[in-house]
C-alpha positions as CSV (number, residue, x, y, z in Angstrom):
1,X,0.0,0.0,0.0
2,X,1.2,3.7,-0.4
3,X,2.6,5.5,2.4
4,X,-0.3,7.8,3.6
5,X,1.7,10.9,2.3
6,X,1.1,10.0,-1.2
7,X,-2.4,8.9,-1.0
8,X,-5.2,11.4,-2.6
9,X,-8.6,11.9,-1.6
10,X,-10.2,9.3,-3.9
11,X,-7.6,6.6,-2.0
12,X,-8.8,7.7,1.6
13,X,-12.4,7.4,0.4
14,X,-11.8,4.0,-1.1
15,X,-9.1,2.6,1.6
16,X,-12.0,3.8,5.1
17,X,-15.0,2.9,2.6
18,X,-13.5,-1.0,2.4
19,X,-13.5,-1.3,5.9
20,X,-16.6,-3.7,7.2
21,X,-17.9,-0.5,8.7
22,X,-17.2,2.7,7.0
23,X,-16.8,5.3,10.3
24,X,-19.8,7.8,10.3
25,X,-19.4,11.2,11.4
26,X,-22.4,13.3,13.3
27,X,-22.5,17.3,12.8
28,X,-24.6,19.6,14.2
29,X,-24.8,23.0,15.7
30,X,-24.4,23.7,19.1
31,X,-24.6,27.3,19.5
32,X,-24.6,30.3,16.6
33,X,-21.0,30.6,17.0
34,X,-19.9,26.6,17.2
35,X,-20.5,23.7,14.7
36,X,-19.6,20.2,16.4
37,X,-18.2,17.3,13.9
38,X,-18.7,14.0,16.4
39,X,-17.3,10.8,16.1
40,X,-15.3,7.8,17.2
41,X,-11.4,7.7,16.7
42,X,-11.6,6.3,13.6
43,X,-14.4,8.6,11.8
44,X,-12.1,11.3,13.2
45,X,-9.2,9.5,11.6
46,X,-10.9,9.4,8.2
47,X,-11.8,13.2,8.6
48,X,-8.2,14.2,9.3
49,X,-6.6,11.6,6.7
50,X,-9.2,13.2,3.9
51,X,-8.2,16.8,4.9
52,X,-4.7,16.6,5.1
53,X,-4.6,14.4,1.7
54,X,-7.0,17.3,-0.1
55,X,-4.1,19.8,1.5
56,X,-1.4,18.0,0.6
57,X,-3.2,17.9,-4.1
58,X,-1.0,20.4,-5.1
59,X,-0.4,17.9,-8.5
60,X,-4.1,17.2,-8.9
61,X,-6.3,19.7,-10.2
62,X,-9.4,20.1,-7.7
63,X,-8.8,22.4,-5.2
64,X,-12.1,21.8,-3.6
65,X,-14.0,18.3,-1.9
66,X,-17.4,18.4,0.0
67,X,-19.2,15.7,1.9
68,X,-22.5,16.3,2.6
69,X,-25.4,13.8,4.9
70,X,-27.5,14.7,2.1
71,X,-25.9,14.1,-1.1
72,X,-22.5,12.8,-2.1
73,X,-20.5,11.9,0.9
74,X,-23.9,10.8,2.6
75,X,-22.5,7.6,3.5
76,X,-19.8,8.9,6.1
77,X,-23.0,10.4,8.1
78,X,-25.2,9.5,10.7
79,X,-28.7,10.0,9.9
80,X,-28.9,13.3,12.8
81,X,-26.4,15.2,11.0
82,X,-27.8,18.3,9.2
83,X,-24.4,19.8,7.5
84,X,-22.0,18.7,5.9
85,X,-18.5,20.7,5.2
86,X,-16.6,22.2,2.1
87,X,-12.7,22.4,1.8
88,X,-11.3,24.4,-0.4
89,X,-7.9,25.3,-0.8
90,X,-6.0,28.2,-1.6
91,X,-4.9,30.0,-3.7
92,X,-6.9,28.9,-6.7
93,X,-7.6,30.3,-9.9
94,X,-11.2,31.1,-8.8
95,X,-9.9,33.2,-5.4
96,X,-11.4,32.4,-2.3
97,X,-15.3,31.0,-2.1
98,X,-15.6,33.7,1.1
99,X,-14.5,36.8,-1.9
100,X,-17.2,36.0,-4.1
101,X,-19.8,35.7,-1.6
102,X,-19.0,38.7,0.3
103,X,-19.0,40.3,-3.4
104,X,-22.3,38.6,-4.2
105,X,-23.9,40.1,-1.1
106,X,-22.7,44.2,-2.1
107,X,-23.8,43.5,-5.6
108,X,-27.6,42.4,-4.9
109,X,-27.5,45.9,-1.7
């Protein structure tokens, strides 16, 4: 198997997604300020594996991944969780996500 320093997203999907029970993260808000991403050691394993591989891309195109307990990504949820979460890296071609929505927002004023 590749060292974990050369593995991409699509390999720490498929390598937690063979195991005989794929980890399952639980989000939710618990306050306006905090969002709480729950789970055992290993769920939390996946998340950090998956974030550090997406940080690590720099010779793969995406600069963005999303999981999300409604659509794709669904299956590392438990049914309670309500969000899901959006990585995107910088820089990128496209600028930040946070930009272009604060720009959005003084356009439609």
């Amino acid at each position: 198997m590749a060292r974990l320093k050369e593995l991409t997203t699509s390999d720490i999907v498929r390598l937690y997604s063979r195991r005989r029970k794929p980890p399952k993260l639980t989000t939710t808000s618990l306050n306006r300020d905090t969002m709480l991403i729950e789970g055992d050691s290993r769920a939390l394993e996946f998340l950090g594996h998956l974030i550090l591989a997406h940080s690590r891309a720099d010779k793969y195109p995406c600069c963005k991944i999303s999981l999300h307990p409604k659509s794709a990504g669904s299956v590392w949820f438990t049914k309670e969780s309500p969000y899901g979460f959006y990585l995107h890296k910088l820089p990128c071609s496209e600028g930040s996500i946070l930009d272009m929505k604060a720009s959005k927002k003084r356009k439609t004023k």
